[in-house]
C-alpha positions in Angstrom: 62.9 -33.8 -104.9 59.3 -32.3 -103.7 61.3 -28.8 -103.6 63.0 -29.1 -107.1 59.4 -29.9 -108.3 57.9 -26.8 -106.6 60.9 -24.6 -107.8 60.2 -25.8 -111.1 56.6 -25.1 -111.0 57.1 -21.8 -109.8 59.5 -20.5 -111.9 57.1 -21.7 -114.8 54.2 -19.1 -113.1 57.1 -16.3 -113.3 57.2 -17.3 -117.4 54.0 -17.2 -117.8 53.4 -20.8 -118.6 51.7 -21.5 -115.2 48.5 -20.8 -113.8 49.0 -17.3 -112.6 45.6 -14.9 -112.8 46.1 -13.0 -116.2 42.9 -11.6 -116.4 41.3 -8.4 -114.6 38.7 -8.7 -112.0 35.3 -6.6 -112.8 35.4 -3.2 -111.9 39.4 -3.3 -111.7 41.4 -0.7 -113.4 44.5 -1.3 -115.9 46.6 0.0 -113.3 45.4 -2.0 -110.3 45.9 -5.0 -112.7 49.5 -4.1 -113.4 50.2 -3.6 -109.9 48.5 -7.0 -108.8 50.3 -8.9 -111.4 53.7 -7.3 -109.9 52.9 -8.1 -106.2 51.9 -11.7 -108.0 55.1 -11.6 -109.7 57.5 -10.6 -106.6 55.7 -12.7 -104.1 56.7 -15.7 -106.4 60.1 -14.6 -106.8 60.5 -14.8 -103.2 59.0 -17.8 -102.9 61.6 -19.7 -105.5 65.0 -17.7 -103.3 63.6 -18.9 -100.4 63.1 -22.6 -101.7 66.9 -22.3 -103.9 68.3 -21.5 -100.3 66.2 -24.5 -98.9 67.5 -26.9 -101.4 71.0 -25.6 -101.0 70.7 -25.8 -97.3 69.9 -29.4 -97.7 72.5 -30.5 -100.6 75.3 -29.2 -97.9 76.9 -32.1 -96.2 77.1 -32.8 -92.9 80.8 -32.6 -92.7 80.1 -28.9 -94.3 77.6 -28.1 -91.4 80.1 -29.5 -88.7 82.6 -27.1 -90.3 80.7 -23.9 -90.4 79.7 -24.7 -86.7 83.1 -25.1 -85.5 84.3 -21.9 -87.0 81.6 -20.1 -85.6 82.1 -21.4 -81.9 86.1 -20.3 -82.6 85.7 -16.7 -82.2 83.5 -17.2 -79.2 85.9 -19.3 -77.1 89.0 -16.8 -78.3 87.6 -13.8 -76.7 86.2 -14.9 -73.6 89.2 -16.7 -72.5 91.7 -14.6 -70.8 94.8 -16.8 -69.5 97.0 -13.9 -67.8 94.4 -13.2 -64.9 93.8 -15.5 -62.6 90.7 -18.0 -63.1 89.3 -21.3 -62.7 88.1 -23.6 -65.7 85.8 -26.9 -65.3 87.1 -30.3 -66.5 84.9 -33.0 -66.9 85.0 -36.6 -68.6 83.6 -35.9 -71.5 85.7 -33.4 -73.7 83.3 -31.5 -75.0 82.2 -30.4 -71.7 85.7 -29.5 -70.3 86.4 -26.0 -70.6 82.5 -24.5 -70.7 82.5 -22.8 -67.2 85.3 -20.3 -67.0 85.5 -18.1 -64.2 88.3 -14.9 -63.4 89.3 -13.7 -60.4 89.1 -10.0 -59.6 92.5 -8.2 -58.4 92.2 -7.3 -54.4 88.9 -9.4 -54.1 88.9 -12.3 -51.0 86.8 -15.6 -52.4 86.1 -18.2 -49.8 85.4 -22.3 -50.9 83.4 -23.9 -49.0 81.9 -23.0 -45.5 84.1 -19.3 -43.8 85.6 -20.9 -40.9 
């Protein structure tokens, strides 16, 4: 609600309906004015994308969120794991930690477990 309300207020400053500075300072040339009035002007443009994107960020649902996070983490997992060398994977209890140390095996390389004897 507070962001609607601040989009709303700024995009009545871009209008001109708001309380933006419409009046030169002393000793300021027509030009400078212009140009001040344009940085004004894209500063508050930015300022309403940035609180759209905010707002739109928030209206998303969680099951939305879960979504997007799932199919980013896809990608990941399908190019680190290699299944036709040898390797070692960790299971654990809880499924979502099973499967988040992988390890290969080098070709022609001796690995010892535990103490060497």
């Amino acid at each position: 609600r507070e962001l609607r309300e601040e989009n709303e207020k700024l995009k009545k400053m871009l209008e001109g309906k708001g309380p933006v500075q419409s009046e030169a300072r002393e000793g300021e040339s027509a030009e400078e004015f212009q140009r001040r009035i344009a940085e004004l002007e894209q500063k508050k443009k930015e300022e309403i994308n940035q609180m759209e994107s905010a707002l739109a960020e928030m209206q998303k649902s969680w099951e939305e969120k879960l979504r997007e996070a799932q199919q980013q983490q896809k990608p990941q997992e399908e190019e680190i794991i290699d299944l036709s060398q040898p390797h070692m994977i960790n299971l654990n209890q809880d499924a979502q930690l099973t499967g988040k140390v992988f390890h290969t095996f080098a070709e022609n390389t001796q690995y010892w477990v535990g103490r060497r004897a």
